[in-house]
C-alpha positions as CSV (number, residue, x, y, z in Angstrom):
1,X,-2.7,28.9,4.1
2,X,-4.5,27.1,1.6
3,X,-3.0,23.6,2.0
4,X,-5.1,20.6,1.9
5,X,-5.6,17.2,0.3
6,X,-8.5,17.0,-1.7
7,X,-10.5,13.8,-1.9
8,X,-13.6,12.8,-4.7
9,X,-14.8,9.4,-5.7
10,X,-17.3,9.0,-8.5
11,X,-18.5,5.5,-10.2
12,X,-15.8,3.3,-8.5
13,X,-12.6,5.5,-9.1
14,X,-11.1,7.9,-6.5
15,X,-9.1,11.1,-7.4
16,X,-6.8,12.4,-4.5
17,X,-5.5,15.5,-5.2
18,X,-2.4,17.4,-3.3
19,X,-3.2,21.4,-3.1
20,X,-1.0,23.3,-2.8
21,X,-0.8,25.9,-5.8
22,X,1.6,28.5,-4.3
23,X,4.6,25.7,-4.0
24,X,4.2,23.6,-6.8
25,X,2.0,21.3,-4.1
26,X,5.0,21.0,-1.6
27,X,3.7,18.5,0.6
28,X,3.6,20.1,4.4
29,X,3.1,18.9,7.5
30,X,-1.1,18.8,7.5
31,X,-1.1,17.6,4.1
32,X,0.6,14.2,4.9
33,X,-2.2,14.1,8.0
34,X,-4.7,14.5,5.1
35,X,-3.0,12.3,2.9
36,X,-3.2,9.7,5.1
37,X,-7.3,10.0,6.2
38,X,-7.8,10.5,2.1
39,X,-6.3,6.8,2.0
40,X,-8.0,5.6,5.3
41,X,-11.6,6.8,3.6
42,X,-10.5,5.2,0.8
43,X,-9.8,1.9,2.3
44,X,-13.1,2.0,3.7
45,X,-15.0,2.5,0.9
46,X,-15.6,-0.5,-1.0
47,X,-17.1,0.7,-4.2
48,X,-13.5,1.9,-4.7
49,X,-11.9,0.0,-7.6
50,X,-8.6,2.2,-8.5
51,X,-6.9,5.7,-6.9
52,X,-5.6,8.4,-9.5
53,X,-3.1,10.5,-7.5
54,X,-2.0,14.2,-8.6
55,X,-1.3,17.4,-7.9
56,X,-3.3,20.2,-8.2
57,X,-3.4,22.3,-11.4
58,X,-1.3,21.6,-14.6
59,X,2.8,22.8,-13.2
60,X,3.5,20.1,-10.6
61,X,2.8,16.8,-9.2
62,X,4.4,17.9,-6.0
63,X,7.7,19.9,-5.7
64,X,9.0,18.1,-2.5
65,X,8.1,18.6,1.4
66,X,7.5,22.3,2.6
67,X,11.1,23.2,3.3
68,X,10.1,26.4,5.0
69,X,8.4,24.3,8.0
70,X,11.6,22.1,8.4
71,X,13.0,24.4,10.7
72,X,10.4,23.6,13.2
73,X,9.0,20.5,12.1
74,X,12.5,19.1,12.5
75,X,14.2,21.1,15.3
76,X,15.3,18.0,17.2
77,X,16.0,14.5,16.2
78,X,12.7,13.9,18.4
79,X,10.7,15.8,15.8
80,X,12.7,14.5,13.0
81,X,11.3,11.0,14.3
82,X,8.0,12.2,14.7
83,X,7.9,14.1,11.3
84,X,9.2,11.2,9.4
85,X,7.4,7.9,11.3
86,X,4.4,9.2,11.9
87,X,3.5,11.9,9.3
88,X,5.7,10.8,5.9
89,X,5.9,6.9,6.8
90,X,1.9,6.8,7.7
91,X,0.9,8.4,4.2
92,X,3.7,6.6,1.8
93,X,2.3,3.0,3.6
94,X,-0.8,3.9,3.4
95,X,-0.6,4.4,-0.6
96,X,1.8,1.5,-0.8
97,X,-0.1,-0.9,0.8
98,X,-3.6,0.5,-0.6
99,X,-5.7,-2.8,-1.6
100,X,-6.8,-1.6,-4.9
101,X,-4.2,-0.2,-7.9
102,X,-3.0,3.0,-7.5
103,X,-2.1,5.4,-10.4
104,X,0.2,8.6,-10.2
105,X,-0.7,11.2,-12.7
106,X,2.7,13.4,-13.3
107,X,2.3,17.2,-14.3
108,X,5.6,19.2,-14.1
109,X,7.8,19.0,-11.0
110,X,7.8,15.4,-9.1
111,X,10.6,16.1,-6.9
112,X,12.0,14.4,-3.1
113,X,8.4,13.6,-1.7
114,X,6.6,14.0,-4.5
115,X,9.1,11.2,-6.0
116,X,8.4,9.6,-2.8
117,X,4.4,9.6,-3.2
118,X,4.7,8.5,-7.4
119,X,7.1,5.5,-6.1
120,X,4.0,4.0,-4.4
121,X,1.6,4.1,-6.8
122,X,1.1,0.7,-8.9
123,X,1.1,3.0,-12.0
124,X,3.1,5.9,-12.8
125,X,2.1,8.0,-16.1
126,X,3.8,11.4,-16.6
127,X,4.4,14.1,-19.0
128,X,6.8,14.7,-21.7
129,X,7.9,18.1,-19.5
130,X,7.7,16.4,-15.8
131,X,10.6,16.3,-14.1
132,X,12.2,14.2,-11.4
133,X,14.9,13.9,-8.4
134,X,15.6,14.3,-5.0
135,X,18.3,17.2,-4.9
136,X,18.4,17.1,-1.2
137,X,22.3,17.4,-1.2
138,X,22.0,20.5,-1.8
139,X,20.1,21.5,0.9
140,X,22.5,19.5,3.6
141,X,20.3,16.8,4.6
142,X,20.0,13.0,3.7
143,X,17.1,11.4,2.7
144,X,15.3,9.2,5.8
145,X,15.9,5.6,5.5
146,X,12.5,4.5,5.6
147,X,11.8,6.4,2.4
148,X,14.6,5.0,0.5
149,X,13.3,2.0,0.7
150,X,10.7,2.7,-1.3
151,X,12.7,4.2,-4.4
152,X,15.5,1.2,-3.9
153,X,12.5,-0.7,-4.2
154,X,11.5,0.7,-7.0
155,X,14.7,1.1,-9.4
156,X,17.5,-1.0,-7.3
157,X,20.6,0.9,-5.6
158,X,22.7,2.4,-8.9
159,X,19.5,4.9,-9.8
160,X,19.2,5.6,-6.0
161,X,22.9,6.5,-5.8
162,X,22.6,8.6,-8.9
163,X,19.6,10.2,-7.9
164,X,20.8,11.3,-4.5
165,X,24.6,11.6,-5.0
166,X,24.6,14.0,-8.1
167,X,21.2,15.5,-7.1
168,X,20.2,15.9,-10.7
169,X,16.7,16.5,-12.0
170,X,15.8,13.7,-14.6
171,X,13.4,14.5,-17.6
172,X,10.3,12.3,-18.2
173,X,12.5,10.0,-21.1
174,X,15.1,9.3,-18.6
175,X,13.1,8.3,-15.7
176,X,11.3,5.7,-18.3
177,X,14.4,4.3,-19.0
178,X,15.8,4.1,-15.7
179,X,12.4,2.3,-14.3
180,X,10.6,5.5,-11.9
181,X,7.6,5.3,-14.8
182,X,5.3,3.2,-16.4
183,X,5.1,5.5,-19.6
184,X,5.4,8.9,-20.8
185,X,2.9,10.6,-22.7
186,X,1.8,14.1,-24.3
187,X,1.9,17.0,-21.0
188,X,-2.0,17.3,-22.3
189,X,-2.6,13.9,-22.2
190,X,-2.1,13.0,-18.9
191,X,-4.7,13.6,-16.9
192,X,-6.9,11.3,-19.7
193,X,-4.1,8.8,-19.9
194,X,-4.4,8.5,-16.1
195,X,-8.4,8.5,-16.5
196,X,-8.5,5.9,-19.3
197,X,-5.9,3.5,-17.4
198,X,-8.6,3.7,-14.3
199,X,-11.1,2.8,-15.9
200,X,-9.4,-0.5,-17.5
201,X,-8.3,-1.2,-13.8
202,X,-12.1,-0.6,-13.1
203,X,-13.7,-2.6,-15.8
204,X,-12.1,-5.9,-14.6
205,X,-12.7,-7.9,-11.7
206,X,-11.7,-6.4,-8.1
207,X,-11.3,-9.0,-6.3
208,X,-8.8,-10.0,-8.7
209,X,-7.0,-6.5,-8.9
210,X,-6.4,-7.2,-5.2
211,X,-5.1,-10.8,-5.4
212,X,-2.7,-9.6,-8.2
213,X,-1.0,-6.5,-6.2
214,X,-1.1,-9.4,-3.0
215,X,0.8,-12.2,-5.1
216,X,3.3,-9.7,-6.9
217,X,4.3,-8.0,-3.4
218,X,4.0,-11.6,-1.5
219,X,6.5,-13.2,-4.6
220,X,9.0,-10.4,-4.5
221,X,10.1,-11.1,-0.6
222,X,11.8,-14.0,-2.2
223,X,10.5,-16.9,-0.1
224,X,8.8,-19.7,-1.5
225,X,5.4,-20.1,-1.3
226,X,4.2,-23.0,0.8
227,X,1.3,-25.9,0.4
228,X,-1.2,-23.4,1.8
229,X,-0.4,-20.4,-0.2
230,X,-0.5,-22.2,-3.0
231,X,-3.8,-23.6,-2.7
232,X,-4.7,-20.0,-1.6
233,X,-3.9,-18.9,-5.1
234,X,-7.0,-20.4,-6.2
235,X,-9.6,-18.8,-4.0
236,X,-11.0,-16.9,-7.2
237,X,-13.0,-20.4,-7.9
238,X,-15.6,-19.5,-5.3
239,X,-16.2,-16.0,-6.4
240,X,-19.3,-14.9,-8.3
241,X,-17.1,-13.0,-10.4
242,X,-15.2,-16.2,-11.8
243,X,-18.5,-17.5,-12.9
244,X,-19.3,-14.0,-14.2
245,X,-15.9,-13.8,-16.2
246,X,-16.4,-17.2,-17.6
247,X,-20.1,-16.6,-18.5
248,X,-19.5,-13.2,-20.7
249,X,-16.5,-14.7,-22.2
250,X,-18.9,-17.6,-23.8
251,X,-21.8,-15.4,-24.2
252,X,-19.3,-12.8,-26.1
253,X,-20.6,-9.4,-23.9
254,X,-18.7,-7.5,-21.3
255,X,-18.6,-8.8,-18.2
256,X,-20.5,-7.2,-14.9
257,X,-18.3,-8.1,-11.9
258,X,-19.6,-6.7,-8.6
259,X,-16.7,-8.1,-6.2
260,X,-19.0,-10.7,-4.8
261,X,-18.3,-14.2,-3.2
262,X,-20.2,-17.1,-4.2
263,X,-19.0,-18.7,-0.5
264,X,-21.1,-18.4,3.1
265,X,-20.0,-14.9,4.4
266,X,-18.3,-17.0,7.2
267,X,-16.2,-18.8,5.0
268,X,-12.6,-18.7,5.0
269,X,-12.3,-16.9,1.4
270,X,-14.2,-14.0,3.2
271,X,-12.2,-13.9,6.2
272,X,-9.1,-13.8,3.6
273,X,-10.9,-11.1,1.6
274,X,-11.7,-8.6,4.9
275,X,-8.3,-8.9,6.2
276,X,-6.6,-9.7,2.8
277,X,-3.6,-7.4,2.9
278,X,-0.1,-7.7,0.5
279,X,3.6,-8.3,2.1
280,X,5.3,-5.1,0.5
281,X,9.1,-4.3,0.7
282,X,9.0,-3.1,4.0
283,X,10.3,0.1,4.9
284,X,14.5,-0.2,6.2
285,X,14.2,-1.0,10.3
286,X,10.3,-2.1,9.8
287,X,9.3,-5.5,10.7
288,X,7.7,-7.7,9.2
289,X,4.8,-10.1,10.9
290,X,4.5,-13.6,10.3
291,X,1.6,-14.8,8.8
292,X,-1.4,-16.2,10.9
293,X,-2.6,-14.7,14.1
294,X,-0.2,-15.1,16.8
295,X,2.3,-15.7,14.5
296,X,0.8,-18.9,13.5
297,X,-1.2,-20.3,10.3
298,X,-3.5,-22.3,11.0
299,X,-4.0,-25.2,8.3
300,X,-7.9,-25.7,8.7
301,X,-9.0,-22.1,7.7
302,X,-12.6,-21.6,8.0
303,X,-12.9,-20.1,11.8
304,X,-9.7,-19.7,12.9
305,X,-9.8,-16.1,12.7
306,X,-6.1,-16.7,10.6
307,X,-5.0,-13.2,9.4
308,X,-2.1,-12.0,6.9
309,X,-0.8,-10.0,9.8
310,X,-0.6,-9.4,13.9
311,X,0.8,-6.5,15.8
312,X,1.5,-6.4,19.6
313,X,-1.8,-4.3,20.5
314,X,-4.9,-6.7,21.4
315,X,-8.0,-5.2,20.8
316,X,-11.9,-6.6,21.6
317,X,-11.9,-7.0,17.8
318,X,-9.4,-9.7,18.1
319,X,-10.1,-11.5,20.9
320,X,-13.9,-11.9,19.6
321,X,-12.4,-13.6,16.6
322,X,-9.8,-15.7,18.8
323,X,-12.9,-17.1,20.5
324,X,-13.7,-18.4,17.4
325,X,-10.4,-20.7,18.0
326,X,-10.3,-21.5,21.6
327,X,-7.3,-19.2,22.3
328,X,-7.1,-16.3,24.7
329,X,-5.3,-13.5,22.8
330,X,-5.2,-11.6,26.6
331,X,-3.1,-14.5,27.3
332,X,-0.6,-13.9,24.7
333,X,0.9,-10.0,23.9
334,X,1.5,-11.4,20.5
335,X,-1.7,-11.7,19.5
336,X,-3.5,-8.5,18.4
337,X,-5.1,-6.2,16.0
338,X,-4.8,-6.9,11.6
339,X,-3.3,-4.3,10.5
340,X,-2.6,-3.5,6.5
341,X,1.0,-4.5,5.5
342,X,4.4,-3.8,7.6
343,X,4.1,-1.8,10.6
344,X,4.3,1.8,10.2
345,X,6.0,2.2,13.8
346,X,8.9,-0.6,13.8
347,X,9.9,0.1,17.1
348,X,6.2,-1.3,18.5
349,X,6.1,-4.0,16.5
350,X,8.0,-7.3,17.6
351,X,7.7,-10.0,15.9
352,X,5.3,-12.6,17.4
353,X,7.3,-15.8,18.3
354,X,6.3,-19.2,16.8
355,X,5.3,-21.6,18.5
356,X,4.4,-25.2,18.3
357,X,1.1,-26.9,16.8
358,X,-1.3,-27.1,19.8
359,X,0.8,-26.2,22.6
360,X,-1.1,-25.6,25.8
361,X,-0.7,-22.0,25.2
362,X,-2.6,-21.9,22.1
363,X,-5.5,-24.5,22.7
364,X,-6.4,-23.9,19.1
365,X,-9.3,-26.7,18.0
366,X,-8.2,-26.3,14.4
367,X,-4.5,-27.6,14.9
368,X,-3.2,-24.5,14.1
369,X,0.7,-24.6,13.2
370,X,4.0,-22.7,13.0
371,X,4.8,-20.5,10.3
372,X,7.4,-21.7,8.2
């Protein structure tokens, strides 16, 4: 079967690719695996500065999952779970919480989880001719929770209703209107439309590009920011790239920014920066970890080892970095591994407890305190 996901990066900009010509690139089972470790590659790559995502050839974005392989995929709720959580849910994270901007280029048919995939990109630019919907009513089963969220996230409950309860197919005009794209264009245009916007993306400053999809995800969970997070919002002044920025603008060139940090490597702006990581709309049942290791912020910064967000596995990673802080993570099942945005796996992910500013348990040097 040739299935696959293909993956290219050239001069800062990655292309993924979903391949699969004979269904109008249904998404199947291995391609969501591949989807996923074409994200993970691209999360460790840092010359990566924006992700074009599209289908493969010029009549489809991606027609849906691979219906055919439902039957066994799905055969018990057990699968269903496994199918969903860990295949679907592990690739629609991983583009929704990717640290650089995303773009989905739209050719043809963008249907159920090719929807799904567009509704995570940052960007969405499609065709005059694409087409878009989930018509999953027709085929007897209801779309999974957890990708739901997404698209409510995206256009609010009315278009999510409509979409799913009249299973309709929406042209490209439409789905403007109604919010699932960023803009419409000429069918022949897209692919240079989607180019053209990368290389914008790519042209300004990185770090930046990161902060922005960080502060628009962080202001939409609708809690205030606090003292901290407010002074966080100015960590661009010790980048190199500030200076850089600020430098071309008065020597009128273009500027040359490399993503670098005018601060020690130790400092707490590159802590921030290696474990930066947004607080997107979480999928529905998906929890979502307080800020600061062990569910704490600590208000000194520089070697606390303070993190966007803990899960409930320690790893030696973590507790080097907790020695940093005079606290044992083996001593506390709240502490553990940073992991990008909400939990993939709900169901292994308690939230940590707070707990009070220098409490015997936490021994931290720095003062650390409770979220609020």
């Amino acid at each position: 079967m040739n299935t696959r996901i293909d993956l290219d990066i050239d001069q800062g900009i990655a292309t993924v690719t979903l391949h699969n010509p004979t269904k109008l690139n249904a998404v199947n089972a291995a391609m969501w695996r591949g989807l996923s470790a074409a994200m993970a590659r691209i999360a460790a790559d840092d010359s990566v500065r924006c992700v074009i995502v599209r289908g493969a050839g010029e009549n489809a974005f991606a027609a849906g999952g691979d219906i055919e392989e439902f039957r066994s995929v799905r055969a018990t709720v057990d699968d269903a779970l496994h199918y969903h959580e860990d295949l679907v849910a592990s690739a629609l994270n991983a583009i929704r919480d990717c640290a650089v901007p995303t773009v989905a280029a739209i050719r043809g048919a963008c249907v159920g989880g090719g929807l799904e995939i567009a509704g995570c990109c940052d960007i969405r630019i499609a065709g005059e001719s694409a087409r878009f919907g989930a018509p999953i009513n027709r085929l007897g089963f209801s779309m999974y929770p957890g990708e739901m969220a997404g698209l409510l996230a995206l256009v609010g409950p009315a278009v999510v209703l409509e979409i799913l309860l009249e299973g309709r197919i929406l042209d490209a005009r439409e789905a403007l209107q109604k919010g699932l794209l960023t803009r419409v264009v000429d069918d022949e245009r897209v692919f240079e439309e989607a180019a053209v916007s990368a290389e914008r993306i790519r042209a300004g400053a990185p770090l930046v590009a990161r902060w922005h999809k960080q502060w628009v995800r962080r202001l939409t969970t609708g809690v205030a920011l606090d003292e901290e997070e407010k002074r966080r919002a100015f960590d661009f002044l010790a980048t190199a790239d500030y200076r850089e920025g600020l430098a071309a603008f008065s020597e009128k060139r273009a500027p040359v920014f490399r993503g670098a940090l005018a601060a020690a490597p130790q400092s707490r702006l590159a802590s921030l920066l290696r474990h930066v990581t947004a607080l997107p709309k979480a999928p529905v049942g998906a929890t979502r970890v307080a800020i600061g290791r062990s569910g704490r912020r600590c208000a000194a910064g520089e070697d606390c080892g303070a993190a966007i967000a803990t899960c409930v596995a320690p790893t030696a990673r973590h507790r080097a970095s907790e020695s940093a802080c005079g606290s044992d993570a083996s001593r506390d099942p709240g502490a553990g591994r940073r992991f990008i945005a909400a939990s993939a796996s709900p169901r292994r992910t308690p939230p940590p407890s707070p707990r009070a500013a220098g409490s015997p348990r936490y021994p931290c040097r720095n003062r650390c305190a409770p979220p609020p």
